[in-house]
C-alpha positions, 0 to 999 in steps of 0.5 A: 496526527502521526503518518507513516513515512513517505516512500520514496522512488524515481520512475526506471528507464525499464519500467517505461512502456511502448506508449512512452510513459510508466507500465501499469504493472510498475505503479503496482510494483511501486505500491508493492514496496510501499506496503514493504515500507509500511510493514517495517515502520509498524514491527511487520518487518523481516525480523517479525516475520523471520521470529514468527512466521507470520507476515500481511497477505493481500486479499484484494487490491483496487488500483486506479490509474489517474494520470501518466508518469514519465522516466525519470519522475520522482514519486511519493507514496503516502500510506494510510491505515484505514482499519485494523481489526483481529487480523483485518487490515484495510490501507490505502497508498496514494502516489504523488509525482509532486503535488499531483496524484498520478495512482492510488491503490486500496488494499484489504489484507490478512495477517498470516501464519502456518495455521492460517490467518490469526490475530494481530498481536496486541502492539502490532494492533495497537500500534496499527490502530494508532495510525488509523485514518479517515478514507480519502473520498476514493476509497471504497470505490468500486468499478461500476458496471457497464451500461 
């Protein structure tokens, strides 16, 4: 089965917080640059968006916090298509310190352009739903009600 490639960063003095371990907002920054990452590996990339003026717009993010991570701790982001469908994308980012999972993020987006959102065109799709994987069994979690 073909993957995207892992992203790849090591945790910054700056995105240490007060209680000695990464903010929540840099896991997210980091799943930010993942989806960068995933954009260029499928054609979405600056040259795409530069030609067409279109580009992904996140509708809906679920991010779960699993474990802490310390300055200086190399992490891994394993991106996968989860679905792709007119101009739906389902993906799903799993970030690694090691072999331990330490966050993961599931997003809903749209392709976009001046007029709005509108299909993916046929390579990109195409190329997208080559990708397509099963959901790892967090995905599609949602937060459950209190009581």
């Amino acid at each position: 089965m073909t993957r995207l490639p892992l992203f790849q960063q090591t945790v910054r003095a700056e995105w240490i917080d007060y209680n000695g371990h990464m903010s929540e907002a840099f896991y997210v920054l980091v799943f930010g640059h993942a989806t960068d990452a995933m954009m260029d590996a499928v054609g979405l990339g600056p040259k795409y968006r530069e030609s067409t003026g279109c580009s992904l717009y996140t509708v809906e993010a679920h991010v779960r916090y699993v474990s802490e991570v310390a300055e200086g701790a190399p992490l891994a982001v394993r991106t996968r298509i989860l679905g792709v469908a007119g101009k739906k994308l389902r993906f799903a980012h799993e970030m690694y310190v090691e072999d331990r999972t330490v966050a993961t993020s599931e997003l809903f987006a749209l392709h976009v352009g001046a007029e709005g959102s509108v299909a993916f065109p046929e390579p990109v799709r195409e190329q997208l739903a080559a990708l397509v994987e099963e959901p790892p069994a967090w995905a599609g979690r949602a937060i459950a009600p209190l009581g």
